[in-house]
C-alpha positions in Angstrom: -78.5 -8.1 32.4 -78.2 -6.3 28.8 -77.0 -3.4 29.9 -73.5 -4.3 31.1 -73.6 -6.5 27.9 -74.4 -3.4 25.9 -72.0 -1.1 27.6 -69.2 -3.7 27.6 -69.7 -4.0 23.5 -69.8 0.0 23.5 -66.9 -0.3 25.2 -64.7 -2.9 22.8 -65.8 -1.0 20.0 -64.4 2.5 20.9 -61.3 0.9 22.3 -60.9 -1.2 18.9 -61.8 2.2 16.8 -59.1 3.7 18.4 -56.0 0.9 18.1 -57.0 0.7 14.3 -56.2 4.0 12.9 -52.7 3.5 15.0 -52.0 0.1 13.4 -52.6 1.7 10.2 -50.3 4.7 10.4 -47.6 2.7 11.4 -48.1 -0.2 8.7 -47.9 2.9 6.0 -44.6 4.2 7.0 -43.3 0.7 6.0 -41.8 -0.6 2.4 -40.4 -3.9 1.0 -37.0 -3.5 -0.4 -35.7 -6.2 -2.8 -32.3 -7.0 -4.7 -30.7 -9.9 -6.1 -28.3 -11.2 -4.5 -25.2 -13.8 -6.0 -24.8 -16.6 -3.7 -21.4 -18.9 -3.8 -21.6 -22.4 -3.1 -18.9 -25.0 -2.6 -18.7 -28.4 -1.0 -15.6 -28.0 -0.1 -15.1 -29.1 3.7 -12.1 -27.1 4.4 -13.0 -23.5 3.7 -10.1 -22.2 5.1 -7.6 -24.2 2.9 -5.8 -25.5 6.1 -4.7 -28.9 4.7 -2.9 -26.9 1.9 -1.2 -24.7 3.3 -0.1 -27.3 5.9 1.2 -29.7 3.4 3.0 -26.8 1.5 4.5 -25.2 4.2 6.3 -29.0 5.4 6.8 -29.0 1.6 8.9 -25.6 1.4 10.6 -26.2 4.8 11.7 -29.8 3.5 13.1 -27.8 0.5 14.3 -25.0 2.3 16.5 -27.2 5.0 18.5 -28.9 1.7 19.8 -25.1 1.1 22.8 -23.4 2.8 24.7 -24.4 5.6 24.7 -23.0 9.0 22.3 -20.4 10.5 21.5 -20.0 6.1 20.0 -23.0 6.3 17.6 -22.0 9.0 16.6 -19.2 7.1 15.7 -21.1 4.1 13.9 -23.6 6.0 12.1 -21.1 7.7 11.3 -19.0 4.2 10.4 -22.4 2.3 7.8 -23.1 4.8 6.5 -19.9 4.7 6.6 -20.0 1.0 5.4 -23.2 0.6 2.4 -22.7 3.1 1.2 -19.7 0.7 1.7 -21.5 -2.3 0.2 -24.2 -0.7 -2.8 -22.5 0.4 -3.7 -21.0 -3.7 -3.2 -23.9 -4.7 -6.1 -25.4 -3.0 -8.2 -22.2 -3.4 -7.9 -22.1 -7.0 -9.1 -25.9 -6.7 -12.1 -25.3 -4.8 -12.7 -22.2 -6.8 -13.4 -24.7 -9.6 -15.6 -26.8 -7.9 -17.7 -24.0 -7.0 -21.1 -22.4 -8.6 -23.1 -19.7 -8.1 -26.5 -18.8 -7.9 -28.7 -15.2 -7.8 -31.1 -15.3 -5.3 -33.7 -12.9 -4.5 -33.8 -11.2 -0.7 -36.6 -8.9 0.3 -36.2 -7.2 3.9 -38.8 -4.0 4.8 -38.1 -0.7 5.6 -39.4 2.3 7.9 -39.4 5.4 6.1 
């Protein structure tokens, strides 16, 4: 009854002698790269300053439509509410801009050489 006992423990030991050196090898050819990072945050809901550029562009095209007379005035509606939706849109960037801080945060990742 100790003989397969022995041979089965001679056996784990050679086969865990020779998985060690390869776990090694690889975990050497392996580094940790770090850099700091600047991180933005806002709480602004509407990241994609929809609502103002909505609201300008109905703004411009309200202003555009009291221009001209004729197909004119179709153009000016047209460029006021393109206008207004871009001015529209800054606007509320620059706003959340304000409202916004930033932070450095440190991000390690490893790499194979």
């Amino acid at each position: 009854m100790k003989k397969p006992l022995i041979a089965f423990t001679a056996l784990a030991l050679i086969a865990s002698a020779a998985v060690a050196p390869q776990a090694q090898a690889q975990s050497s050819h392996r580094r940790q790269v770090c850099e700091n990072v600047e991180v933005r945050h806002s709480d602004a809901k509407d990241q994609h300053q929809i609502a103002g550029t909505a609201i300008g562009a109905v703004a411009g095209g309200v202003l555009g439509h009291q221009v001209g007379g004729g197909k004119g005035k179709t153009l000016a509606t047209v460029a006021g509410a393109v206008g207004g939706g871009y001015a529209g849109n800054r606007i509320q960037k620059n706003n959340q801009d304000k409202n916004s801080y930033t932070t450095t945060e440190r991000r390690c990742h490893y790499v194979d050489d």
